[in-house]
N, CA, C and O atoms as a GROMACS GRO file, in nm:
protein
  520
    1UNK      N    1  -7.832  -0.729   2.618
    1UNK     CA    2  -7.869  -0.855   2.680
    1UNK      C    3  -8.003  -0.844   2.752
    1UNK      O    4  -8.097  -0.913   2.712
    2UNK      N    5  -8.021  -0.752   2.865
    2UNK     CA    6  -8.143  -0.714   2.897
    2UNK      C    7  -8.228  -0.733   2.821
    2UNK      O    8  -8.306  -0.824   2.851
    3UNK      N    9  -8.260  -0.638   2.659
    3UNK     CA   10  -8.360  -0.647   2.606
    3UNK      C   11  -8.369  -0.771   2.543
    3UNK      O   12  -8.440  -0.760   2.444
    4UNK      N   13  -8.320  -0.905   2.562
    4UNK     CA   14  -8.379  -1.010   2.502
    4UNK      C   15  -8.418  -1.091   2.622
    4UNK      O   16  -8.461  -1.206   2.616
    5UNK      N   17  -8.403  -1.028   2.722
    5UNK     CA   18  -8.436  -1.104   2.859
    5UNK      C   19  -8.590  -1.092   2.878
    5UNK      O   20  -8.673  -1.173   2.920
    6UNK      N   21  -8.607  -0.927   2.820
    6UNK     CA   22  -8.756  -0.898   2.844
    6UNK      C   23  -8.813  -0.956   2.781
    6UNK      O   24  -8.915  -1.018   2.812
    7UNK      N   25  -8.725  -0.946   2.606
    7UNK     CA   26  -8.885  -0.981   2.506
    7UNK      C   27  -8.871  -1.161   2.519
    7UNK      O   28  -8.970  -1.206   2.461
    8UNK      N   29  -8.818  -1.232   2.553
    8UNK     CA   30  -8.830  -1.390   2.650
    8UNK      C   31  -8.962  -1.382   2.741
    8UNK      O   32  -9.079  -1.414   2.718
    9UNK      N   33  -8.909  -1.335   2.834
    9UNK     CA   34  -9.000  -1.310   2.966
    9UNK      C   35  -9.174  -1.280   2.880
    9UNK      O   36  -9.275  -1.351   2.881
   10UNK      N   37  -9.145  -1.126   2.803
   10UNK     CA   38  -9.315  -1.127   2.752
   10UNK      C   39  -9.362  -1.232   2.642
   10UNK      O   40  -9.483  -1.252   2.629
   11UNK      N   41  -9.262  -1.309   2.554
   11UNK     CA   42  -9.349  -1.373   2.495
   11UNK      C   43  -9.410  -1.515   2.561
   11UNK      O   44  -9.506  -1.584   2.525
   12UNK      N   45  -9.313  -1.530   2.675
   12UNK     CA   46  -9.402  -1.656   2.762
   12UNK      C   47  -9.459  -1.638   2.883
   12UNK      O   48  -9.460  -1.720   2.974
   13UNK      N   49  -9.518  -1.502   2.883
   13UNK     CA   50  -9.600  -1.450   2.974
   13UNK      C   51  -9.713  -1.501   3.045
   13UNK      O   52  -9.729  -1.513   3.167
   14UNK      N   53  -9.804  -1.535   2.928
   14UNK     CA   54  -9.923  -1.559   2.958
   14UNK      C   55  -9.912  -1.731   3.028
   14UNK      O   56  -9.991  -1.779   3.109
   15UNK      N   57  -9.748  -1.826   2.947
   15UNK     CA   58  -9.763  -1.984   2.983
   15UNK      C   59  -9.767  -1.949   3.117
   15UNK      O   60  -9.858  -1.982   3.193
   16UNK      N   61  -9.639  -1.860   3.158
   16UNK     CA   62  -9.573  -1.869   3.302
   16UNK      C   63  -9.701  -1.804   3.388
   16UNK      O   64  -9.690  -1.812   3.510
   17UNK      N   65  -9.777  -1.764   3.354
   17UNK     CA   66  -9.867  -1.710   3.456
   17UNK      C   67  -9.965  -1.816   3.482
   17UNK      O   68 -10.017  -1.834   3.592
   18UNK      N   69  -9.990  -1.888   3.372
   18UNK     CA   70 -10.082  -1.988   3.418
   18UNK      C   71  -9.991  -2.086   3.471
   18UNK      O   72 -10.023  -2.109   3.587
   19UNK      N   73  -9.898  -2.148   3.438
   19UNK     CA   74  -9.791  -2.199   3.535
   19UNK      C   75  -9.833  -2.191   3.670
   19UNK      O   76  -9.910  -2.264   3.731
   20UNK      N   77  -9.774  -2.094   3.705
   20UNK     CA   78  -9.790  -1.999   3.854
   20UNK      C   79  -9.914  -2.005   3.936
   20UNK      O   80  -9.937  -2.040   4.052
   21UNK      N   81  -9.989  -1.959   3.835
   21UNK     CA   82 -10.153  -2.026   3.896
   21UNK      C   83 -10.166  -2.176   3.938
   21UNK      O   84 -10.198  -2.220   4.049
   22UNK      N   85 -10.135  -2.244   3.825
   22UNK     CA   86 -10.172  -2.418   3.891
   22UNK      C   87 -10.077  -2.384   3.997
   22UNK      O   88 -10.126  -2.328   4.095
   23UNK      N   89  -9.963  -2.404   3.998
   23UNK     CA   90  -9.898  -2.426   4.097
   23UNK      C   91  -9.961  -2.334   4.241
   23UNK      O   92  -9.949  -2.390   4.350
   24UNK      N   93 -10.006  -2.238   4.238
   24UNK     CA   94 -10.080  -2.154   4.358
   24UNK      C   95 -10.241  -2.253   4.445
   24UNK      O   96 -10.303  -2.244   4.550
   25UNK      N   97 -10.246  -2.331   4.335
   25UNK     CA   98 -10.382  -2.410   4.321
   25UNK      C   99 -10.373  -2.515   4.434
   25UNK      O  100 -10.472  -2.561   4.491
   26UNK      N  101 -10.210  -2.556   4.467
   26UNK     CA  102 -10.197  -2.722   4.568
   26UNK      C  103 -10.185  -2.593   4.666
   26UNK      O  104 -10.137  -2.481   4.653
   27UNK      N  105 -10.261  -2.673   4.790
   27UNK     CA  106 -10.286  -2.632   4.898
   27UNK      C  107 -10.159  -2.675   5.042
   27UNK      O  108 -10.189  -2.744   5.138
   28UNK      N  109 -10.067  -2.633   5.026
   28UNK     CA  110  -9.937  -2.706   5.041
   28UNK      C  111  -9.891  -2.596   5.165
   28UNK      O  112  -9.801  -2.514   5.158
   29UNK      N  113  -9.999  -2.628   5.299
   29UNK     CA  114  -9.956  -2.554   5.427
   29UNK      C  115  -9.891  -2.630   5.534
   29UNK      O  116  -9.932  -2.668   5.643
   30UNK      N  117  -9.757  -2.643   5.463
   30UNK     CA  118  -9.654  -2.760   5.574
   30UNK      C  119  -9.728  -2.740   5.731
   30UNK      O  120  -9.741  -2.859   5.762
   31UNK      N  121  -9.766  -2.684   5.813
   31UNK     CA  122  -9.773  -2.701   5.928
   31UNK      C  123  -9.937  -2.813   5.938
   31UNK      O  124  -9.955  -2.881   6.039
   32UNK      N  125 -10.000  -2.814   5.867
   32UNK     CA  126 -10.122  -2.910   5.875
   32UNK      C  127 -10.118  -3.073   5.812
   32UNK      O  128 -10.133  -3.110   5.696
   33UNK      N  129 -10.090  -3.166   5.954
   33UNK     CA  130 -10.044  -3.284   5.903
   33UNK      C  131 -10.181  -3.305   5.810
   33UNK      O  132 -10.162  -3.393   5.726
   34UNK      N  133 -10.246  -3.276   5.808
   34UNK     CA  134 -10.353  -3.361   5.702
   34UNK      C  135 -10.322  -3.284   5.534
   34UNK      O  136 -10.374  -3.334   5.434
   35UNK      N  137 -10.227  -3.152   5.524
   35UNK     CA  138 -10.217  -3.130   5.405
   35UNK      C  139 -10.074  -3.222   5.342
   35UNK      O  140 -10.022  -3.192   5.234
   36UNK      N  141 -10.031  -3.323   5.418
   36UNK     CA  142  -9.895  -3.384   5.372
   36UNK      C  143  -9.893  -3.459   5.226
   36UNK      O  144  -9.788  -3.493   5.171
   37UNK      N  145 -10.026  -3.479   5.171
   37UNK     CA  146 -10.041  -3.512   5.045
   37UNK      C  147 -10.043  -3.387   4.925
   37UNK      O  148 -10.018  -3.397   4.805
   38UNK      N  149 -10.075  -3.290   4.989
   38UNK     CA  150 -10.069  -3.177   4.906
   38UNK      C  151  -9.907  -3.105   4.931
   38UNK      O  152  -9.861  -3.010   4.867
   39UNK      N  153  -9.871  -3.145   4.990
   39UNK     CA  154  -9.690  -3.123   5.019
   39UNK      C  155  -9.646  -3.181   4.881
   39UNK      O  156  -9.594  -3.127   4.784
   40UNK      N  157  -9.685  -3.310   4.908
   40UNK     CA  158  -9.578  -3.414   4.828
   40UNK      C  159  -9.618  -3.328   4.672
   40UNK      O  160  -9.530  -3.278   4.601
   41UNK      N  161  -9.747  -3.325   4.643
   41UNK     CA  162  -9.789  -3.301   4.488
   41UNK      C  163  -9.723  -3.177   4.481
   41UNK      O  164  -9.655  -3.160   4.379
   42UNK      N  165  -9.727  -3.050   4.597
   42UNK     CA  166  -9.630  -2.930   4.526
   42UNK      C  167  -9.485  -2.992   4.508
   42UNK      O  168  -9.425  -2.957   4.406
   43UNK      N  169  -9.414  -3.090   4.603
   43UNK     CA  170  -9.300  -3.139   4.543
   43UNK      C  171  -9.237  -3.209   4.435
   43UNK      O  172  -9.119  -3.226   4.403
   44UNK      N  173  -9.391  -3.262   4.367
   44UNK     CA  174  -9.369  -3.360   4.242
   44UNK      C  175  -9.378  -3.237   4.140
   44UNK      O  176  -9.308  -3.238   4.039
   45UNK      N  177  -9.477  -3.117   4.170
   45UNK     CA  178  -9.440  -2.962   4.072
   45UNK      C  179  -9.333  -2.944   4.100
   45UNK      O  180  -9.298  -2.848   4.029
   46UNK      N  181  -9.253  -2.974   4.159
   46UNK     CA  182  -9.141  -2.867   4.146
   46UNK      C  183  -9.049  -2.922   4.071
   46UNK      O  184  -8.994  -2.874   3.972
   47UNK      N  185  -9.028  -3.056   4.135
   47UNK     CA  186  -8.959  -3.175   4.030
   47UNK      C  187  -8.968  -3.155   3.888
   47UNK      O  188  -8.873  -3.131   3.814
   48UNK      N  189  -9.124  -3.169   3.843
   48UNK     CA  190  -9.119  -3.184   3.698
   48UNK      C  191  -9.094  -3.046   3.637
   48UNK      O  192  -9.063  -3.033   3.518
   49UNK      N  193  -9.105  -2.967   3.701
   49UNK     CA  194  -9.052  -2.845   3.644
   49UNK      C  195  -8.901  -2.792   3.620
   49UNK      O  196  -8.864  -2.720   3.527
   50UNK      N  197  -8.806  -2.854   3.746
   50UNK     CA  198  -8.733  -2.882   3.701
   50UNK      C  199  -8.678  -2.974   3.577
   50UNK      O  200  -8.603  -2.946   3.484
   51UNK      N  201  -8.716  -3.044   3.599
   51UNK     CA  202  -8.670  -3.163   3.498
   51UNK      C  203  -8.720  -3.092   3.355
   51UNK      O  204  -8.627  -3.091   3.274
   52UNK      N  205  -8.846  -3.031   3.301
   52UNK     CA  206  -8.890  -3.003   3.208
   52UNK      C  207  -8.808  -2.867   3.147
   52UNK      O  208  -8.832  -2.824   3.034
   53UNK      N  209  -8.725  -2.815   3.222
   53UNK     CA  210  -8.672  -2.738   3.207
   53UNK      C  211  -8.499  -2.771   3.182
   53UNK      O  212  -8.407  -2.689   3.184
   54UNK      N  213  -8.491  -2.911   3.160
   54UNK     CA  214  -8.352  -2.975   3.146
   54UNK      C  215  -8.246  -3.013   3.231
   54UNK      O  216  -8.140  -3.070   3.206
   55UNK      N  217  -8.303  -2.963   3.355
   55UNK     CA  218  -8.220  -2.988   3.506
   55UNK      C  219  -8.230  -3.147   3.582
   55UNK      O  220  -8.317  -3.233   3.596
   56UNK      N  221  -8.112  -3.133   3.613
   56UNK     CA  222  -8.118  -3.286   3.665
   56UNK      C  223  -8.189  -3.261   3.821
   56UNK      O  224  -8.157  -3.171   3.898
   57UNK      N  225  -8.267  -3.340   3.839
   57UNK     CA  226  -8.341  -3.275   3.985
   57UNK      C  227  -8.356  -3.451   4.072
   57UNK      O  228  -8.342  -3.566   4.031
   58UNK      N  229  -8.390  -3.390   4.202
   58UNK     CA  230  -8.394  -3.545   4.280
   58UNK      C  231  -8.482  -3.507   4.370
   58UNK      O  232  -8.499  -3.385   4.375
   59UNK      N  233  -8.559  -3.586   4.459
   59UNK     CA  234  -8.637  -3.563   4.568
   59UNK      C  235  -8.544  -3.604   4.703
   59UNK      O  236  -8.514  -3.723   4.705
   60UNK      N  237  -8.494  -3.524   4.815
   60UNK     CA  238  -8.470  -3.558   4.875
   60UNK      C  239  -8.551  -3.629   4.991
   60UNK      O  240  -8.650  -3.557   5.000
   61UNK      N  241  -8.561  -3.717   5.072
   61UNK     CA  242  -8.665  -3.779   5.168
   61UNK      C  243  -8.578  -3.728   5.281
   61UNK      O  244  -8.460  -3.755   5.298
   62UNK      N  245  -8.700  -3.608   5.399
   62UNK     CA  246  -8.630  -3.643   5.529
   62UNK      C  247  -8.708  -3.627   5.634
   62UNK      O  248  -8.827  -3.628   5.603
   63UNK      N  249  -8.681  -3.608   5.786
   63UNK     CA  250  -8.804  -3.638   5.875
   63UNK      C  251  -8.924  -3.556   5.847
   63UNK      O  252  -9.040  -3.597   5.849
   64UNK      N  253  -8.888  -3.445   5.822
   64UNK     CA  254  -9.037  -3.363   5.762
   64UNK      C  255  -9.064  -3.349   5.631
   64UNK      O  256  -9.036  -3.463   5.594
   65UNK      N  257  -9.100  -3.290   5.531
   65UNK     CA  258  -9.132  -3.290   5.400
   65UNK      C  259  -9.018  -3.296   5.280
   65UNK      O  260  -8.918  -3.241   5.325
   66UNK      N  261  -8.997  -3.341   5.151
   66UNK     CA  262  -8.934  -3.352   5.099
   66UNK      C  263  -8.843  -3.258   5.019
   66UNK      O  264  -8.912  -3.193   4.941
   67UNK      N  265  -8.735  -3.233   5.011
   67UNK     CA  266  -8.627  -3.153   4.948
   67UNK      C  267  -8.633  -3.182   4.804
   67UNK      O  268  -8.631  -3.295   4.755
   68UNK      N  269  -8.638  -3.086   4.746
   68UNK     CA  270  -8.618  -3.119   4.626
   68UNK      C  271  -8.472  -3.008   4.534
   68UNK      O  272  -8.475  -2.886   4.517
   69UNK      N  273  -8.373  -3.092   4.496
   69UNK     CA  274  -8.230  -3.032   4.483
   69UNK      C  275  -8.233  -3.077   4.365
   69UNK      O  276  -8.243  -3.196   4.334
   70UNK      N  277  -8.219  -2.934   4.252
   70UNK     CA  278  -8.118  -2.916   4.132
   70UNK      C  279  -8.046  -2.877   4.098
   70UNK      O  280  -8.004  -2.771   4.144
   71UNK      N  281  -7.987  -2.940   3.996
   71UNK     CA  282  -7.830  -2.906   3.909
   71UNK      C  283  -7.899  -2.850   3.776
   71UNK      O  284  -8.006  -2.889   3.731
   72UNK      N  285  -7.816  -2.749   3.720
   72UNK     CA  286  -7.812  -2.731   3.571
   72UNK      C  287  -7.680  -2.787   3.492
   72UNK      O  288  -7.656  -2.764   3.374
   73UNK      N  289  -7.591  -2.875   3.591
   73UNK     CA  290  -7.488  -2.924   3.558
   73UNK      C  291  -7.423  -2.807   3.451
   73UNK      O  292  -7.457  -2.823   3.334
   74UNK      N  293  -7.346  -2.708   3.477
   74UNK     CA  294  -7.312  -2.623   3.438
   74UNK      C  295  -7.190  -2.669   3.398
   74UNK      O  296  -7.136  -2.761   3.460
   75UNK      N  297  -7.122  -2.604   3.272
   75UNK     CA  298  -6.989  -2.630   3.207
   75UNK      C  299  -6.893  -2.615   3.336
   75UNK      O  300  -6.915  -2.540   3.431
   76UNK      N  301  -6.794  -2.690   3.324
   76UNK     CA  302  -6.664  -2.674   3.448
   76UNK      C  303  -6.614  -2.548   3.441
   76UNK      O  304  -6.603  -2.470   3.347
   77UNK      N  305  -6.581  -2.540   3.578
   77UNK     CA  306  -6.525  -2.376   3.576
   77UNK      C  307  -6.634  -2.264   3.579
   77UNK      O  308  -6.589  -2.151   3.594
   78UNK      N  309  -6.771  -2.279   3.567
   78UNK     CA  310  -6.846  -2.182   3.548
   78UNK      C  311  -6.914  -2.184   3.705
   78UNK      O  312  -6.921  -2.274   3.789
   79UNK      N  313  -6.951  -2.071   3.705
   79UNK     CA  314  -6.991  -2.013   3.835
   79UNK      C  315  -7.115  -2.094   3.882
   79UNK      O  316  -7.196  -2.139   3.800
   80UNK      N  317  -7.128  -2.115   4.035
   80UNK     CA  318  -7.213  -2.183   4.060
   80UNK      C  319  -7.343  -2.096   4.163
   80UNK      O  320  -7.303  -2.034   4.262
   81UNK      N  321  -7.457  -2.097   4.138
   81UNK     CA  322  -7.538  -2.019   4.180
   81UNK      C  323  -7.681  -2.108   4.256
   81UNK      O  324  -7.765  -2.184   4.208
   82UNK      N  325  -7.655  -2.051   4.405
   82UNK     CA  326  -7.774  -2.130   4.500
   82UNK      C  327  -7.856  -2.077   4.524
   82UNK      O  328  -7.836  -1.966   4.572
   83UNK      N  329  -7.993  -2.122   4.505
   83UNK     CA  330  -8.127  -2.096   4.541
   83UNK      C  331  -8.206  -2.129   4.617
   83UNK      O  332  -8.286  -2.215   4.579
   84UNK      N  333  -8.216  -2.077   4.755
   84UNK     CA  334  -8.288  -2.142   4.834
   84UNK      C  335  -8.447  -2.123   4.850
   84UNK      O  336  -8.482  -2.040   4.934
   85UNK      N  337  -8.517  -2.170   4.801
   85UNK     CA  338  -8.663  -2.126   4.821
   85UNK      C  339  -8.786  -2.252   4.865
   85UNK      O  340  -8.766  -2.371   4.839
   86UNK      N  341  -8.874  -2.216   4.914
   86UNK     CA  342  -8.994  -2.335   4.959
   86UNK      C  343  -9.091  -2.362   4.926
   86UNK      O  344  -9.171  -2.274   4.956
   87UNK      N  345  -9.139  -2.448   4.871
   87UNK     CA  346  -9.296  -2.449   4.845
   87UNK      C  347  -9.403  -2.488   4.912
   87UNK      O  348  -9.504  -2.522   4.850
   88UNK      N  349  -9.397  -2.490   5.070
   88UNK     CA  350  -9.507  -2.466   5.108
   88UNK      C  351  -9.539  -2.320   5.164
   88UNK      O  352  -9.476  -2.215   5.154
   89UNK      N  353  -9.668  -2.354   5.232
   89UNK     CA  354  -9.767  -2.204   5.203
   89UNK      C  355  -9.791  -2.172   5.378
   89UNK      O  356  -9.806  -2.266   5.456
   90UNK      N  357  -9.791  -2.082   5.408
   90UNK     CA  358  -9.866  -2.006   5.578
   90UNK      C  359 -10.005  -2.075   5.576
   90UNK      O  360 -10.051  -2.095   5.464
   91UNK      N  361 -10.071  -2.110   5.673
   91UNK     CA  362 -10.189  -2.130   5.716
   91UNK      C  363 -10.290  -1.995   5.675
   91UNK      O  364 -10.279  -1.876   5.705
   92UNK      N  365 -10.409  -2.080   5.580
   92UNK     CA  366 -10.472  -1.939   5.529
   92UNK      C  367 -10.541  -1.833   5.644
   92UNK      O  368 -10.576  -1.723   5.601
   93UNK      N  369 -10.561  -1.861   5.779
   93UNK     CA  370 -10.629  -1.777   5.891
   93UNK      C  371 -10.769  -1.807   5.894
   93UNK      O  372 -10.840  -1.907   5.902
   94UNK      N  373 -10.780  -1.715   5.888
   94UNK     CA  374 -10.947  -1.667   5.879
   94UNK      C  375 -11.004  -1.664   5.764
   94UNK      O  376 -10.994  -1.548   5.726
   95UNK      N  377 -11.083  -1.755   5.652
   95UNK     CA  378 -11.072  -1.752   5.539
   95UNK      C  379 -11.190  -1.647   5.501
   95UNK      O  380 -11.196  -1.594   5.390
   96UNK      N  381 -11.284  -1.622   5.608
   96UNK     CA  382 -11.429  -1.516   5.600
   96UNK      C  383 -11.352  -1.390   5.534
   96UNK      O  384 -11.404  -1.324   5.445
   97UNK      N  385 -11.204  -1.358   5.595
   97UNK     CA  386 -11.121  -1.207   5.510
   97UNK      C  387 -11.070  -1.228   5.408
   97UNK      O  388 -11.028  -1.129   5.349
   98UNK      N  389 -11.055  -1.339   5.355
   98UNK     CA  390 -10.988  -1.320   5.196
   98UNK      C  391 -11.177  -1.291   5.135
   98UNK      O  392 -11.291  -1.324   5.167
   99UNK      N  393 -11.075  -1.175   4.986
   99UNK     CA  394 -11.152  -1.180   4.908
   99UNK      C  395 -11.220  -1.300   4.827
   99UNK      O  396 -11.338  -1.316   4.794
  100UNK      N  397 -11.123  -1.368   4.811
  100UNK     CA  398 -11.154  -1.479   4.739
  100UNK      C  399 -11.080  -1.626   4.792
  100UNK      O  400 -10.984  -1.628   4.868
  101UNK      N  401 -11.142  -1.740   4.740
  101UNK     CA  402 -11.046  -1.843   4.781
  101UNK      C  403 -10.917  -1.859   4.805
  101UNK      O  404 -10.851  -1.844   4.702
  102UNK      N  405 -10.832  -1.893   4.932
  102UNK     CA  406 -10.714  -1.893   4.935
  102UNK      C  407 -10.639  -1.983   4.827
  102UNK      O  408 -10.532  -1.943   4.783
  103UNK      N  409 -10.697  -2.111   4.782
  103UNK     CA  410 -10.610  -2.227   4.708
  103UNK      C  411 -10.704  -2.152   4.559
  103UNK      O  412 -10.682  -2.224   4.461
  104UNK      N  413 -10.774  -2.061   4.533
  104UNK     CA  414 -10.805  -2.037   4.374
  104UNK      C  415 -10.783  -1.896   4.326
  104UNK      O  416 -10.858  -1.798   4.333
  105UNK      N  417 -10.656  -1.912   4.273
  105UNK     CA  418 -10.610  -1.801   4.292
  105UNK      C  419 -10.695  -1.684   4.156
  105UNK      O  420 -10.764  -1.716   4.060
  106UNK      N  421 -10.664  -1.584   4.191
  106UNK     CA  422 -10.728  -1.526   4.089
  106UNK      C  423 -10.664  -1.347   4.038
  106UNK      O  424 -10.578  -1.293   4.108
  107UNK      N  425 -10.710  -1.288   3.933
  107UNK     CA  426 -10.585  -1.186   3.882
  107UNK      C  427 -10.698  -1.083   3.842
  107UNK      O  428 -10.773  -1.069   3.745
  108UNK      N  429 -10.676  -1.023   3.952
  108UNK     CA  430 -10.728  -0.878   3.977
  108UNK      C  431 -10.641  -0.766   3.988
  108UNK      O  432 -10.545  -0.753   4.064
  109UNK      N  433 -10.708  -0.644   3.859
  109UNK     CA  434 -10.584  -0.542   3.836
  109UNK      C  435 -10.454  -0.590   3.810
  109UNK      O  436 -10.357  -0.537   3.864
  110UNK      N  437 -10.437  -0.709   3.711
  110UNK     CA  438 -10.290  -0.722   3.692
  110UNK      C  439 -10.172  -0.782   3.805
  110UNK      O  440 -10.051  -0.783   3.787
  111UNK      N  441 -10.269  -0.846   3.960
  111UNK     CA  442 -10.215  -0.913   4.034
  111UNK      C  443 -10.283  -0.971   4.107
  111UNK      O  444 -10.386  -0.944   4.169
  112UNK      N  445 -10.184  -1.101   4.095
  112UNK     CA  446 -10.256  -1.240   4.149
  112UNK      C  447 -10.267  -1.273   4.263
  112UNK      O  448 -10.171  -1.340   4.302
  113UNK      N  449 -10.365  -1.252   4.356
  113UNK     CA  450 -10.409  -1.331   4.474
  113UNK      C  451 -10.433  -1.469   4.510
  113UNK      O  452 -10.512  -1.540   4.448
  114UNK      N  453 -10.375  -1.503   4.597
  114UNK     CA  454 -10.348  -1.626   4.647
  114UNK      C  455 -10.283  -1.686   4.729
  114UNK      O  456 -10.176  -1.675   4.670
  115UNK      N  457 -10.253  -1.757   4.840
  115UNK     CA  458 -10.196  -1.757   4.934
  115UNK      C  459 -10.062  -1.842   4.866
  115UNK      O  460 -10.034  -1.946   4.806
  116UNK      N  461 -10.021  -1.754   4.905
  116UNK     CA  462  -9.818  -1.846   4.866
  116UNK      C  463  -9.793  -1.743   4.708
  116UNK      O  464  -9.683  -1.752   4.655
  117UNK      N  465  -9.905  -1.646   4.641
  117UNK     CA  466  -9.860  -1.620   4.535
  117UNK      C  467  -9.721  -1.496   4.608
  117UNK      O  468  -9.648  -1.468   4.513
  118UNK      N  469  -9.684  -1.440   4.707
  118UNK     CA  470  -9.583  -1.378   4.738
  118UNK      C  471  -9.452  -1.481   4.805
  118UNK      O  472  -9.340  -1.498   4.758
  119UNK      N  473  -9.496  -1.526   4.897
  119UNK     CA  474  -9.428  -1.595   4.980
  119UNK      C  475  -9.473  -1.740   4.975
  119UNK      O  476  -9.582  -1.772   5.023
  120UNK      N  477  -9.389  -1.829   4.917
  120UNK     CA  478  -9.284  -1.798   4.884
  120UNK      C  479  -9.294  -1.841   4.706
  120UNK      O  480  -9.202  -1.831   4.625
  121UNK      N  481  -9.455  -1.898   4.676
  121UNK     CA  482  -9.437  -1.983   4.546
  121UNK      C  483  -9.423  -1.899   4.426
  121UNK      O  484  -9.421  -1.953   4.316
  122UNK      N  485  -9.412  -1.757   4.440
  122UNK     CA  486  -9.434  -1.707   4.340
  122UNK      C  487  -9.293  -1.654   4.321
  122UNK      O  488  -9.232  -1.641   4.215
  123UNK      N  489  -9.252  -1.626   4.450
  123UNK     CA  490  -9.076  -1.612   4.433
  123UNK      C  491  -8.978  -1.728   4.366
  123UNK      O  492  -8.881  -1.718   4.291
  124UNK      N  493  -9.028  -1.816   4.411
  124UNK     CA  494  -8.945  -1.925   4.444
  124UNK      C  495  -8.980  -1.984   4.287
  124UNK      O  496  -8.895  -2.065   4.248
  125UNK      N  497  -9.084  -1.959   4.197
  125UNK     CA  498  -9.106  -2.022   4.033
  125UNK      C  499  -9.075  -1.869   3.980
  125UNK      O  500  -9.066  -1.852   3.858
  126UNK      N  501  -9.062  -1.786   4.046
  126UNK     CA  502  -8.949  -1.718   3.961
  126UNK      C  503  -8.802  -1.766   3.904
  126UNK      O  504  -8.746  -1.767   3.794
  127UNK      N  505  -8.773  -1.801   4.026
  127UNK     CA  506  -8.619  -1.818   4.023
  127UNK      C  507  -8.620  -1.930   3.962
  127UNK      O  508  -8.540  -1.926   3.869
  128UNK      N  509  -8.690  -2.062   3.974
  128UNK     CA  510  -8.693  -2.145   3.912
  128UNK      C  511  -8.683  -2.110   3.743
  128UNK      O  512  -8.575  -2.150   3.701
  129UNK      N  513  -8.747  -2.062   3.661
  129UNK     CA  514  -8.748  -2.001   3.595
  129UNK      C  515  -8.652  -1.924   3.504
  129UNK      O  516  -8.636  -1.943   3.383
  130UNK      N  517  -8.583  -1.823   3.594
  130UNK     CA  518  -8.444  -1.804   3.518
  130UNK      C  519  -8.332  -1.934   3.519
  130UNK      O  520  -8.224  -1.922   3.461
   0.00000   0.00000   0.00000
């Protein structure tokens, strides 16, 4: 089983990485009311990614930024598995110390820099993902 997990994973390598990139691209630092439009657009990514992926998905609305909750509506009786993850991003700091743009991300030595590519967007379109 494993080995068809991998050769999955490498033959849509290169989509999911550029995936990952746009999505690294919205500048989506919940604590800055002026990024609340770039909230919503990482939430409309997450949506359609769900959905494009066959999941029934919804936006939840609540006092702070929007929830976004899916189902894979799984056969009855089958195990049910929760994922909690976020898509917004830490405040980039001091941007004079990044190497490069915080919102453009970029893939040096085989790993991608970018703010949120660890925590949490790169985790969190993992899991999406499986």
């Amino acid at each position: 089983m494993i080995d068809k997990v991998l050769a999955h994973v490498q033959s849509h390598h290169d989509n999911y990485v550029q995936r990952l990139l746009e999505f690294l691209k919205i500048p989506s630092v919940s604590t800055d009311p002026q990024a609340r439009p770039a909230i919503r657009q990482a939430g409309d990514w997450v949506l359609k990614t769900f959905r494009d992926c066959g999941m029934k998905a919804d936006v939840i609305e609540t006092d702070g930024h929007p929830a976004i909750v899916a189902d894979s509506e799984a056969a009855e009786g089958g195990p049910t598995v929760l994922i909690y993850g976020h898509y917004d991003v830490q405040p980039t700091g001091d941007v004079s110390l990044w190497e490069s743009k915080p919102f453009a991300p970029q893939i040096r030595n085989g790993r991608i820099y970018a703010r949120g590519s660890a925590d949490d967007k790169g985790q969190v379109f993992a899991h999406m993902l499986a």
